[in-house]
C-alpha positions in Angstrom: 101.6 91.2 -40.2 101.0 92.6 -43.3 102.1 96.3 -42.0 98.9 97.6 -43.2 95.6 99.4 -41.8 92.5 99.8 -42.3 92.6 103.2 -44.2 95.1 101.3 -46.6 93.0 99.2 -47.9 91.3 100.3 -51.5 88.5 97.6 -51.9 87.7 94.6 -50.0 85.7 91.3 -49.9 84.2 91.3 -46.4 82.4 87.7 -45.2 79.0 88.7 -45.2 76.6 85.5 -44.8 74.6 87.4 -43.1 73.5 90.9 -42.8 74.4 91.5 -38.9 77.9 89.8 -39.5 78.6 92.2 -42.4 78.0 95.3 -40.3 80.2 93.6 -37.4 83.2 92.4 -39.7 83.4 96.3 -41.1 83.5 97.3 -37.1 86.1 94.8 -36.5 88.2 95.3 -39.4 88.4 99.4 -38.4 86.7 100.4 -41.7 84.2 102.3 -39.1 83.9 102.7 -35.6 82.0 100.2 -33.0 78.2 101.0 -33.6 78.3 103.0 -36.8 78.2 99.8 -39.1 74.8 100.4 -40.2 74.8 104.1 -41.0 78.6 103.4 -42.8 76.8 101.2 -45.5 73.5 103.6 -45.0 75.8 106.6 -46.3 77.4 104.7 -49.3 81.1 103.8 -47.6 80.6 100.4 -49.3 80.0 101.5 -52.4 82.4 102.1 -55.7 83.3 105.7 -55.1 82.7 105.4 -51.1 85.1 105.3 -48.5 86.0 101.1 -49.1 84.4 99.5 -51.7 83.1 96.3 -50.4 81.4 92.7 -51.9 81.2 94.8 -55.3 80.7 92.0 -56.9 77.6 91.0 -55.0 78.7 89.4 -52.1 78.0 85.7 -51.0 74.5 85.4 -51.5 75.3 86.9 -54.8 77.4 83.8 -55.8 75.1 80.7 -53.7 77.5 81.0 -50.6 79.8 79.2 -51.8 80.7 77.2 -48.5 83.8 75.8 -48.8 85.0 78.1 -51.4 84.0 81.3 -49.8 88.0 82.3 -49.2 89.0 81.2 -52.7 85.8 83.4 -54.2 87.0 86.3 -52.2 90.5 86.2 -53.4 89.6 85.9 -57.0 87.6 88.9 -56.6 90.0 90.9 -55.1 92.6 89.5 -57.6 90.5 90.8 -60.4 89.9 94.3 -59.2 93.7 94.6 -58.2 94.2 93.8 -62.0 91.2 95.8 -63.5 88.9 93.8 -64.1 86.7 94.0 -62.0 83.6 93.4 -64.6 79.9 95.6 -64.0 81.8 97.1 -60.8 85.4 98.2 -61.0 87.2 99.9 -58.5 89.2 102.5 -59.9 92.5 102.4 -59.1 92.4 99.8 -56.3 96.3 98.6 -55.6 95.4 96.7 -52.1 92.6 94.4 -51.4 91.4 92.5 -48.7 89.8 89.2 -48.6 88.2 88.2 -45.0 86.5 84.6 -44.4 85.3 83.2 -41.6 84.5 80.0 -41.3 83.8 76.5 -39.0 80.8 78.0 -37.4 82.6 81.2 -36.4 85.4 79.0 -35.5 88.2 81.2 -36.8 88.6 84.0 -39.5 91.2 84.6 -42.2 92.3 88.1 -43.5 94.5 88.0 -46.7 95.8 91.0 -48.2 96.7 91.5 -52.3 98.7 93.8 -53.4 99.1 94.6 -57.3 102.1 96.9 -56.5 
């Protein structure tokens, strides 16, 4: 809907409540291809200067899992690099951010994307 794609996409907040979920959400959001999760985070993709930065700011474990206010963390965090401030870990330059959540037990999953253009 947004008219966007993967390779758009300059730093993102990826649902990541567990470790096998994070490595499925970047297959399923095309930052890598089916199977190469692991070895896309093992090579630094996910990291400030990598091909997406991703949960820079520590991801949900980092912040308690917020449950509940998992989507509004994730947008605040994209909202913040989008306007440089990204605190201990800014993404240079990021213009468009996704923020993914899934919720309800798996139940359904939101994608939002910022733009600071």
């Amino acid at each position: 809907m947004a008219k966007v794609n993967a390779g758009d996409i300059d730093v993102a907040e990826v649902h990541d409540s567990f470790t096998s979920a994070e490595v499925i959400n970047y297959e399923d959001l095309g930052f890598c291809r089916k199977g190469e999760g692991g070895k896309f985070i093992a090579d630094g993709q996910t990291y400030v200067g990598g091909k997406i930065p991703v949960n820079v700011d520590g991801g949900l474990l980092a912040k308690g899992h917020p449950v509940g206010a998992t989507g509004a963390s994730h947008i605040i965090s994209i909202a913040k690099q989008l306007r440089n401030e990204g605190g201990s870990n800014p993404v240079p330059n990021a213009r468009l951010g996704l923020a993914h959540n899934i919720g309800g037990i798996g139940m359904y999953s939101v994608c939002t994307i910022l733009s600071a253009r």
